[in-house]
C-alpha positions in Angstrom: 20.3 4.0 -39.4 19.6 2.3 -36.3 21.2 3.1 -32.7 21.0 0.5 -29.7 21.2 2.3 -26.0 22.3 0.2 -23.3 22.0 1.7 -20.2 23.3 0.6 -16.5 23.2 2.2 -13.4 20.6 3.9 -11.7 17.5 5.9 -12.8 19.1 9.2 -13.3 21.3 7.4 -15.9 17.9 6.1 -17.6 16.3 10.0 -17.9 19.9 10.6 -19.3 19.3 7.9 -21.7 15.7 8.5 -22.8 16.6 12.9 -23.6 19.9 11.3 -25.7 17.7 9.5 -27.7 14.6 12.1 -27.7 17.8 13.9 -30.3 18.4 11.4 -32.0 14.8 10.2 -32.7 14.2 13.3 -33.9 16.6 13.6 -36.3 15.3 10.5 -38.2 17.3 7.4 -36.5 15.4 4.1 -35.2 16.6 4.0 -31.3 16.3 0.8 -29.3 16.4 0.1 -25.9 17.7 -3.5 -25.9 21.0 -5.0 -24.3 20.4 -8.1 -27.0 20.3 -6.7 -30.2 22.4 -6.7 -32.4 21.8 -5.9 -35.6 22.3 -2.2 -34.7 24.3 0.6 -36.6 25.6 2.5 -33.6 25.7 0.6 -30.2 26.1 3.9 -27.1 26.7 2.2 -23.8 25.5 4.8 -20.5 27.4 3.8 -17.8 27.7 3.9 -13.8 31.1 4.4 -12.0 29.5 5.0 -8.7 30.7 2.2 -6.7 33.1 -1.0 -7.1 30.5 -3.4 -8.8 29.0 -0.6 -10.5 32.3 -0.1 -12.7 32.9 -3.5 -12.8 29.4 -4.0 -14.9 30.5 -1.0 -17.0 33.5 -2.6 -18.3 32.1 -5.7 -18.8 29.8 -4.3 -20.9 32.0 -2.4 -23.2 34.1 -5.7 -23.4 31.2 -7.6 -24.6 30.4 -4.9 -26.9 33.6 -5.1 -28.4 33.2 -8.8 -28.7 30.2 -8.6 -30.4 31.5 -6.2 -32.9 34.7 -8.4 -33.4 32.7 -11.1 -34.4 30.0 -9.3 -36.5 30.0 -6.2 -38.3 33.2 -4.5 -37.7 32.0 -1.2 -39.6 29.6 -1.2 -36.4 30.0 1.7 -34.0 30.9 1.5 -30.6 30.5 4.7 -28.0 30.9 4.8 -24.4 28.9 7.4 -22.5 28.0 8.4 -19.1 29.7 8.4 -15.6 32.8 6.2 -15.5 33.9 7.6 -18.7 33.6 11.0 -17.3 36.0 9.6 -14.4 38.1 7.7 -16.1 38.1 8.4 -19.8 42.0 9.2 -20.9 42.4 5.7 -19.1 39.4 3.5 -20.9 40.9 5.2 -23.8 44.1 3.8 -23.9 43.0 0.6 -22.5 40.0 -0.2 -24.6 41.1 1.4 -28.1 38.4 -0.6 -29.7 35.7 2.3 -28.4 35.1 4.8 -31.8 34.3 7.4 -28.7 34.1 8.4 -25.7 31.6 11.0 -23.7 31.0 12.2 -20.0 27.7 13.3 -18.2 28.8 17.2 -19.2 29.1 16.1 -22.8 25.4 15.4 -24.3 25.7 18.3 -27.0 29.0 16.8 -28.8 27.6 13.3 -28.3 24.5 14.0 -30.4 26.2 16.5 -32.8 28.8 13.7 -33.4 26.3 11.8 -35.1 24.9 15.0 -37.0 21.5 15.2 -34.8 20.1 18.7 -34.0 21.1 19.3 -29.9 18.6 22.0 -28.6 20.3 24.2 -25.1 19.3 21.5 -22.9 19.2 17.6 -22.5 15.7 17.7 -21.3 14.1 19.0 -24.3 13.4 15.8 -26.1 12.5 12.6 -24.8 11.8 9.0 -26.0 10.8 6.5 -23.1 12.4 4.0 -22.7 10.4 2.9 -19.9 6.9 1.1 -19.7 4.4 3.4 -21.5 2.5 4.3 -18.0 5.7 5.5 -15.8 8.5 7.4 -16.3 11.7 8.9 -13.9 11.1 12.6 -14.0 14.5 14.6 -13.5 14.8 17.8 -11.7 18.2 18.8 -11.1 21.7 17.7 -12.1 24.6 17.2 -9.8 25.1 17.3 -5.9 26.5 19.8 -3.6 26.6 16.8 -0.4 29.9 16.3 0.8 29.2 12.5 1.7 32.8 11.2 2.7 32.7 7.8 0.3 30.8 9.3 -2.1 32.7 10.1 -6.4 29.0 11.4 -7.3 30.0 15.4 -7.2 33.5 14.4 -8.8 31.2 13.3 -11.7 28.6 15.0 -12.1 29.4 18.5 -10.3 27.3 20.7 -8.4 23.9 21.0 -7.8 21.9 22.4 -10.6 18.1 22.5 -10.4 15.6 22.7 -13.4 13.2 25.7 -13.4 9.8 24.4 -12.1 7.7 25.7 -14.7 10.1 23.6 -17.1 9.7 20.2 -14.9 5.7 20.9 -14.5 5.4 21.1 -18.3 7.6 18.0 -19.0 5.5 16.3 -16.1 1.9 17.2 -18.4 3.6 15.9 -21.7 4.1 12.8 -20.3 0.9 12.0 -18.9 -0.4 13.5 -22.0 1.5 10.8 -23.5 0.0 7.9 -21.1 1.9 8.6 -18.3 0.2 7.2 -14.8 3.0 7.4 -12.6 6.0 9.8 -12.3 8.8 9.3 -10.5 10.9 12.1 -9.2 14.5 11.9 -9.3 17.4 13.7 -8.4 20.8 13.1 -6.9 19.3 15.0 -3.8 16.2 15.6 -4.5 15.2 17.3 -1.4 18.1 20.2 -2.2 16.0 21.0 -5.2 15.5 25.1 -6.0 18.7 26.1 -3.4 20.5 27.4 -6.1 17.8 28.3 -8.8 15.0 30.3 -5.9 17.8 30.8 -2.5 15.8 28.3 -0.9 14.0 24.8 -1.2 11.3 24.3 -3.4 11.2 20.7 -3.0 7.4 21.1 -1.4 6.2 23.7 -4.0 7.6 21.2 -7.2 5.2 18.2 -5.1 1.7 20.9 -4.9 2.1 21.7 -8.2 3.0 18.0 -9.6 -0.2 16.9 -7.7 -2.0 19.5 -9.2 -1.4 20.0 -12.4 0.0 17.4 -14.2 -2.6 15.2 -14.0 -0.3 12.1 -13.1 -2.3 9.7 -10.9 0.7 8.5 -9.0 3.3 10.9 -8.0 7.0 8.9 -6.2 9.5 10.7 -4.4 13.1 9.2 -4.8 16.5 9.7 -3.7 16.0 12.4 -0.6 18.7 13.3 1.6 18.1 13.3 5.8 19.6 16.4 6.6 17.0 19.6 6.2 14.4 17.8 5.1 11.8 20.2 4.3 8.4 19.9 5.9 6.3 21.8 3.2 7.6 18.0 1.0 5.9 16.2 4.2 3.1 18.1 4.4 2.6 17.8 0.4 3.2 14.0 0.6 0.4 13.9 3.6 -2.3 16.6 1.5 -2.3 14.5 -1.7 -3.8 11.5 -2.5 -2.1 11.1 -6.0 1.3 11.5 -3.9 2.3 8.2 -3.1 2.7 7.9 1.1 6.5 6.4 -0.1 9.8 8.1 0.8 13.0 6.8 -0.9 16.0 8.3 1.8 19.0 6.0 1.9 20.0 6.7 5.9 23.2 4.6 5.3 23.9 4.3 8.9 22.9 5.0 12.5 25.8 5.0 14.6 27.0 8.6 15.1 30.3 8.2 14.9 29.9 7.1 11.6 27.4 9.4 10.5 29.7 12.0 11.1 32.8 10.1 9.6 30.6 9.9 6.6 29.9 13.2 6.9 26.2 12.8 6.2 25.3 15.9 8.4 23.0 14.1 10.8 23.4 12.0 14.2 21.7 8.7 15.8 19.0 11.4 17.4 17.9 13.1 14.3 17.5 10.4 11.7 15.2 8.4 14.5 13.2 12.1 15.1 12.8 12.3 11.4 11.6 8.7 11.1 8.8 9.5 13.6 7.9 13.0 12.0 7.4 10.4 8.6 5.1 8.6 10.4 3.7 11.1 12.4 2.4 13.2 9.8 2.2 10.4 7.0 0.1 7.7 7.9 1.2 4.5 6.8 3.9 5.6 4.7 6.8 3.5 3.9 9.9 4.0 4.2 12.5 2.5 1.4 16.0 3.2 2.5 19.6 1.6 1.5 22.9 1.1 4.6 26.3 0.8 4.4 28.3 -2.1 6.0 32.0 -2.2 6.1 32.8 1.4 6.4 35.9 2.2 7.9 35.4 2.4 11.6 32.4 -0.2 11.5 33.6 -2.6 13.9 31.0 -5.1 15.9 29.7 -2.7 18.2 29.1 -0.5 15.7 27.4 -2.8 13.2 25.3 -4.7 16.3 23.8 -1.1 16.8 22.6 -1.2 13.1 21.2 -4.3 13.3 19.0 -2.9 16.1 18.3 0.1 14.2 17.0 -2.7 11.4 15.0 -4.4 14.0 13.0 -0.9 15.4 12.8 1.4 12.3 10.7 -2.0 10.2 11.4 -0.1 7.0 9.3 -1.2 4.5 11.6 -1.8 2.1 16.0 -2.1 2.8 18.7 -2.5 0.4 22.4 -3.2 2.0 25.6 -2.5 0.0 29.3 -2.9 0.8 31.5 0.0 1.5 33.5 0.5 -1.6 36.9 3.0 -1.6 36.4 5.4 -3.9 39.8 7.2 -5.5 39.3 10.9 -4.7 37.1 10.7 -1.6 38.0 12.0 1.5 37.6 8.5 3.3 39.6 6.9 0.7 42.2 8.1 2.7 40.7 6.0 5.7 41.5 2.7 3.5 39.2 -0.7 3.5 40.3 -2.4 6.7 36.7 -4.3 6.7 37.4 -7.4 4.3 35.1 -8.6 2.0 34.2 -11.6 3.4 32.9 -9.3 6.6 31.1 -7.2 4.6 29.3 -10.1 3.2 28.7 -11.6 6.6 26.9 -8.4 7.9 24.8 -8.0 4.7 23.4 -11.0 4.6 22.5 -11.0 8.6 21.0 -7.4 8.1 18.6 -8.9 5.0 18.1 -11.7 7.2 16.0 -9.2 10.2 14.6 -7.5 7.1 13.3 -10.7 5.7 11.1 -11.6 9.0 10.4 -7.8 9.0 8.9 -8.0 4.7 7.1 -11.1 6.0 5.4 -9.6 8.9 4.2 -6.5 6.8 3.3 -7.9 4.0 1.4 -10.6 6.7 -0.9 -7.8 7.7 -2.1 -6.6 3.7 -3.5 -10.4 3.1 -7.5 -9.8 2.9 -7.0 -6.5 1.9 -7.9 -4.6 -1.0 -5.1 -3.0 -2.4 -5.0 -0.1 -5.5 -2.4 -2.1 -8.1 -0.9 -0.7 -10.9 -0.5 -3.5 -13.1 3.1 -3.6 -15.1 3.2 -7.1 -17.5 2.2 -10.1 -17.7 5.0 -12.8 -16.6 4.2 -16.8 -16.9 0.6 -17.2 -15.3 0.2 -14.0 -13.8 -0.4 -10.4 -14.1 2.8 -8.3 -12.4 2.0 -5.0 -10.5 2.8 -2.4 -7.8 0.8 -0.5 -5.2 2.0 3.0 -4.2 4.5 1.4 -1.5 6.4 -0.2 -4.4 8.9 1.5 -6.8 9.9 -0.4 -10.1 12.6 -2.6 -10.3 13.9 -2.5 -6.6 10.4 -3.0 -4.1 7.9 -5.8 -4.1 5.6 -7.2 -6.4 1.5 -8.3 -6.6 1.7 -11.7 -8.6 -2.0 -11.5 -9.9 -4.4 -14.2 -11.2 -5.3 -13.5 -14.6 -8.8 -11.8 -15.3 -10.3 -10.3 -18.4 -10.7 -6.9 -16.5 -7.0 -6.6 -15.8 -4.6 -4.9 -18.7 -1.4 -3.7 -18.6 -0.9 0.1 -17.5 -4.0 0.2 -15.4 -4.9 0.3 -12.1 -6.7 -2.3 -10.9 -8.1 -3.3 -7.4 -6.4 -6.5 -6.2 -7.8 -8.6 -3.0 -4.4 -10.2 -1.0 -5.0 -14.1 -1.1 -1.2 -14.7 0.2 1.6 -13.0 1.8 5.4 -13.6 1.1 9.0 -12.1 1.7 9.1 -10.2 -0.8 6.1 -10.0 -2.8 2.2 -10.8 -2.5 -0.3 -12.8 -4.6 -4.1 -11.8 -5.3 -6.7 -11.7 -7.7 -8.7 -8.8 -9.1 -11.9 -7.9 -6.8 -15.1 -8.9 -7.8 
C-alpha cells in the first residue's frame, strides 16, 4: 500500500513527519513525501495550529484533501495529524466528518498501530528523510516550558522534554553515515535543552560532542530562546569550524514594556548585551531572528523604537509576523486592538530597512570566495547555501553551471553579483 505525507508548518513538524514514516516504511508501505500525488492509498496531513495563517493553511489542506478524495477514489484514506488537531480535534471532528481519523502530537503510537505498523517506545527510533539527501533537522527535545504571553505552543505540545544525548549523538552519526552533510538542530527551545533530563543545560555539551563526533561537516543551531543563554553554546559555536557562526533566536521585540507584556523574560538592555556578546565572541556570525508587530500595547512609539532596533542590530537575516490572538493565552485576554491593515503597514516598512540592510551585506561578499553547499539545480543555475543560510527561509547563491559542481557538495563559489536577498557566482577556478 502506498501512504502520501503532507506536512506544513515548521521543521519540528518535518522530524515528526520523517520518524512517522521511518514506522511505516518499515513495516513494508511505499511513503511519499508529495503534496501532488494522488494516486496514494492513505493520504496523513501533519499540521500547524501555531498562529492565525498557520491554521488557516491546515484547513485548507484537509478541505482539498477531501476534495480530491470526493472526486477520486473514495475508498482512499484520509487522516489528520499533528498540532491543530491536538487543539482542536472534537471540533475538526464534527465539522469535517469526511477525516477517517484524527491524531495529536502525544499520539504517534496509536497513529502507526492504526494502520498495523510495529511502534518501537519512542518516535525517534526510525526515520525516513524526507529532506534533501545531504541535510536533515535533528530533534532534541519535545515541548516547552516558556511562558511566552501569545504563545498555544506548550498548550500543544506540553512541557519540555529533552532527548538523552547519547541517543541524539547516535541519531546524528546515522545520518551522516547515510550522506548527511549538514544537521540542523531543532527544538522548541533549544537552548533549554538537558534542564530536565541533567538539572542543568547541556545545550553546549550536545554542540562539542555534535562537532566531534558525528562527523557532520555543517552543524546549524535553530530556534534558541534569549533569556539564559548559555555561554558553553557560544563558546562551542566560536571553537568549531564545522559549527556554523549562525544563530536562529527570534527576539520578537525590543521595547521593554512589551517584552515583559510578552513575558519573554528579558528587557531592551539584555537582548542588545546579548547581541554584542554574539558578536563579541563569534566573529562574523549572523544573526537570523523573527519580530512581532501589532501586539497589544504596540502603539507608534513603540513600533518607531523597533524600527530603530532593525536599523542598529543589521541582522543578517529578519522575518516579521503579525500578532495573532491565540484562545488560551494569557494575552488573549488583552484582545487585538491593532487592525490588520496596521499590522500590514508596519511589516512591510520593517522589511523595507531590512531590504537596504540584505543589500548592503550581501554588497560586501561580492569578490569573495565563499564555501557553498550546493542544493539543486533550478532553470540555468546551480542553487546553494553558505553557513549563514538555513534552507527554505535565508538567502540563496544562484550559481553558473560547471562540470565540477553536483548536488550535495560543497563547492567554492566566487561572488560575481550581490542582491536583496540572494547572490550570484560561479565555481572558482
Amino acid at each position: 500500500m502506498k501512504i502520501n505525507i503532507i506536512t506544513l508548518g515548521c521543521s519540528k513538524n518535518i522530524a515528526d513527519s520523517e520518524h512517522v514514516a521511518g514506522h511505516l516504511k518499515k513495516a513494508g508501505f511505499q511513503v511519499f513525501f508529495d503534496r501532488d500525488k494522488n494516486d496514494c492509498d492513505i493520504v496523513i496531513v501533519n499540521t500547524c495550529g501555531f498562529i492565525g495563517d498557520a491554521k488557516e493553511e491546515s484547513i485548507n489542506t484537509l478541505l482539498e484533501q477531501i476534495g480530491v478524495k470526493q472526486r477520486g477514489r473514495k475508498e482512499r484514506k484520509l487522516i489528520a495529524i499533528g498540532c491543530l488537531i491536538e487543539r482542536y480535534k472534537e471540533e475538526l471532528q464534527q465539522e469535517l466528518p469526511e477525516i477517517d481519523a484524527f491524531y495529536g502530537v502525544h499520539q504517534w503510537g496509536e497513529l502507526v498501530r492504526s494502520l498495523e505498523a510495529a511502534y518501537k517506545d519512542r518516535l525517534e527510533a526510525e526515520r525516513l528523510q524526507s529532506t534533501p539527501k545531504h541535510y536533515a533537522y535533528l530533534k532534541i527535545s519535545e515541548g516547552c516550558n516558556r511562558s511566552c504571553s501569545y504563545c498555544a505552543i506548550p498548550m500543544i505540545r506540553g512541557k519540555h522534554i529533552s532527548r538523552p544525548l547519547d541517543d541524539i549523538v547516535d541519531e546524528a552519526r546515522q545520518m551522516v553515515a547515510d550522506g548527511v552533510k549538514e544537521l540542523i538542530v531543532i527544538a522548541q527551545d533549544t537552548t533549554y535543552y538537558g534542564v530536565d533530563l541533567y538539572g542543568e543545560r547541556k545545550l553546549g555539551a550536545l554542540l562539542e560532542r555534535l562537532a566531534t563526533e558525528s562527523g557532520a561537516e555543517w552543524i546549524r543551531l535553530h530556534y534558541t530562546y534569549p533569556t539564559s543563554f548559555p555561554e558553553d553554546a557560544i563558546e562551542a559555536i566560536a571553537r568549531h569550524d564545522n559549527i556554523c557562526k549562525y544563530i536562529d533566536i527570534p527576539l520578537q521585540h525590543i521595547n521593554s514594556e512589551i517584552l515583559r507584556s510578552m513575558q519573554r523574560g528579558i528587557d531592551r538592555e539584555g537582548t542588545l548585551a546579548l547581541m554584542e556578546r554574539f558578536r563579541k565572541r563569534i566573529p562574523g556570525v549572523a544573526i537570523r531572528t523573527t519580530l512581532i508587530v501589532g501586539y497589544p500595547g504596540e502603539d507608534e512609539k513603540a513600533f518607531e523604537e523597533l524600527k530603530d532596533f532593525v536599523r542598529e542590530a543589521r541582522f543578517s537575516r529578519l522575518g516579521v509576523f503579525a500578532y495573532s490572538p491565540e484562545e488560551g493565552t494569557p494575552a488573549y485576554r488583552l484582545g487585538d486592538p491593532v487592525d490588520e491593515e496596521t499590522k500590514q503597514r508596519r511589516i512591510d516598512e520593517l522589511m523595507a530597512i531590512q531590504e537596504e540592510i540584505s543589500l548592503q551585506n550581501n554588497s560586501a561578499k561580492e569578490g569573495k570566495v565563499l564555501k557553498v553547499l550546493v542544493d539543486r539545480k533550478e532553470g540555468d543555475y546551480f542553487v546553494g547555501r553558505t553557513e549563514h543560510d538555513s534552507p527554505d527561509v535565508d538567502d540563496e547563491v544562484l550559481i553558473t553551471p560547471h562540470h565540477s559542481l553536483h548536488i550535495g557538495e560543497f563547492a567554492q563559489i566566487v561572488i560575481d553579483e550581490a542582491l536583496e536577498h540572494d547572490l550570484m557566482g560561479h565555481v572558482i577556478m
